[in-house]
C-alpha positions in Angstrom: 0.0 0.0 0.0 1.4 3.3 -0.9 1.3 6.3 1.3 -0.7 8.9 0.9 1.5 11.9 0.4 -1.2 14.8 -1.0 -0.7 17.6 0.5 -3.7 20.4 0.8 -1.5 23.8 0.0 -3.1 27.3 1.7 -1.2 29.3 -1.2 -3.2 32.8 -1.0 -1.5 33.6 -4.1 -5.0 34.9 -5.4 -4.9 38.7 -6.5 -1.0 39.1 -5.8 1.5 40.2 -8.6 4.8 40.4 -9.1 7.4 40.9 -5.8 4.3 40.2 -3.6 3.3 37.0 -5.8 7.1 35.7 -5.4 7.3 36.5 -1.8 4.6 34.7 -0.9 5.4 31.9 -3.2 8.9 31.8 -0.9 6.9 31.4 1.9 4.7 28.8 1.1 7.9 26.8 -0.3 9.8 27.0 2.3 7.4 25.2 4.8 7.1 22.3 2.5 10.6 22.7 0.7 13.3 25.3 -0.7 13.0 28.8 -2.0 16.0 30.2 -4.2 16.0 33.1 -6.1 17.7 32.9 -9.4 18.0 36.7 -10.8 15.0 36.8 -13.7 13.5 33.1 -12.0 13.2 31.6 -8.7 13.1 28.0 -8.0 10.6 26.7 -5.7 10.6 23.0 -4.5 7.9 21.2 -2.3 8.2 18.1 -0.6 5.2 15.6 -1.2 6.1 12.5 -2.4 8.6 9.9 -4.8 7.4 11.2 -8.2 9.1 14.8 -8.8 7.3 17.1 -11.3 9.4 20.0 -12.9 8.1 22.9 -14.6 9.2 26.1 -16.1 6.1 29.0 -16.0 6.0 32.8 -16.3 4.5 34.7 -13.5 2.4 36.7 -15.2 1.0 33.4 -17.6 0.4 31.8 -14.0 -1.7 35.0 -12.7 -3.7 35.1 -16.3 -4.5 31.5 -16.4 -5.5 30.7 -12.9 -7.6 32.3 -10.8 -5.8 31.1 -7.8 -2.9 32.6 -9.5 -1.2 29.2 -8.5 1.7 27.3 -10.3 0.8 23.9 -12.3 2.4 21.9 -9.9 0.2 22.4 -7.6 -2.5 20.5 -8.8 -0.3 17.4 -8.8 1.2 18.2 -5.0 -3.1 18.0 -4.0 -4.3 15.6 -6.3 -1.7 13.1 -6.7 1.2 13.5 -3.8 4.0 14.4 -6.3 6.4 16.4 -5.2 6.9 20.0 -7.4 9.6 21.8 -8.5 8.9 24.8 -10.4 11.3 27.7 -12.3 9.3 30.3 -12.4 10.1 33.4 -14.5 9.7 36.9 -13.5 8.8 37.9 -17.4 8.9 36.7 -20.2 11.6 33.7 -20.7 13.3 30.8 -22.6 15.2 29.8 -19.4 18.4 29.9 -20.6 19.9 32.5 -17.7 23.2 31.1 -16.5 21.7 31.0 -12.9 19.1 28.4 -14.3 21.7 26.0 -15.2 23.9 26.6 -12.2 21.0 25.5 -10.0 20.3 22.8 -12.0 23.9 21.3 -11.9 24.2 22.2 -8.3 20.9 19.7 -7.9 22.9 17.0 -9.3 25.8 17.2 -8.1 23.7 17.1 -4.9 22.2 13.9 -5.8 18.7 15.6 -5.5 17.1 13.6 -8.6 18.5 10.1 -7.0 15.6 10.9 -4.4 12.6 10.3 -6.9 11.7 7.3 -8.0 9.8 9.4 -11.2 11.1 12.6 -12.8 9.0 14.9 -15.4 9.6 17.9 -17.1 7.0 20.5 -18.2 7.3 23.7 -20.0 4.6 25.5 -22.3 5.3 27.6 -24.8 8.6 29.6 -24.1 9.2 27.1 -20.6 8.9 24.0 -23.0 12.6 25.4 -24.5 14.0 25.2 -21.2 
């Protein structure tokens, strides 16, 4: 029997934009995870279970497309007890800033993919070049 690993996230992301959106993103991560700030992106990990889902989003696609104003990945931290990594871009992006791939190899070299039994990359439009 596998565990249940959902977890129910209070994000109150609803009707904040930009510096406010990403502060309260940091919060949120950082009880269930990591917050790091990566110049133009910030990566934003949470904890939930062995199947990790990565994806790259813009801000301000995130605040257009859901009226919670809430990342992709949350629906699968809720619904299915994955854990979620998301790069999240401050504007407009291809995710090719140094600092991406910094954190990136710095995650490996860490071993931090060894943890998951399942790994999945997401990106639409511009995020699906990263």
């Amino acid at each position: 029997m596998t565990k249940d690993t959902r977890i129910d996230i209070d994000s109150r992301l609803s009707g904040l934009k930009g510096d406010a959106w990403f502060a309260r993103l940091a919060e949120v991560s950082v009880d269930l995870g990591h917050y790091e700030p990566l110049a133009e992106h910030a990566a934003a990990f949470m904890d939930a279970g062995t199947k990790l889902f990565v994806t790259f989003e813009n801000a301000e696609t995130i605040n257009d497309r859901s009226k919670a104003a809430e990342p992709f990945g949350f629906h699968f931290i809720r619904e299915k007890g994955w854990s979620h990594l998301g790069i999240y871009a401050h504007s407009e992006s291809w995710f090719r800033e140094d600092r991406v791939y910094r954190y990136f190899d710095r995650l490996i070299d860490d071993g931090f993919f060894e943890d998951f039994d399942d790994v999945l990359f997401y990106g639409a439009n511009a995020g699906a070049y990263a």
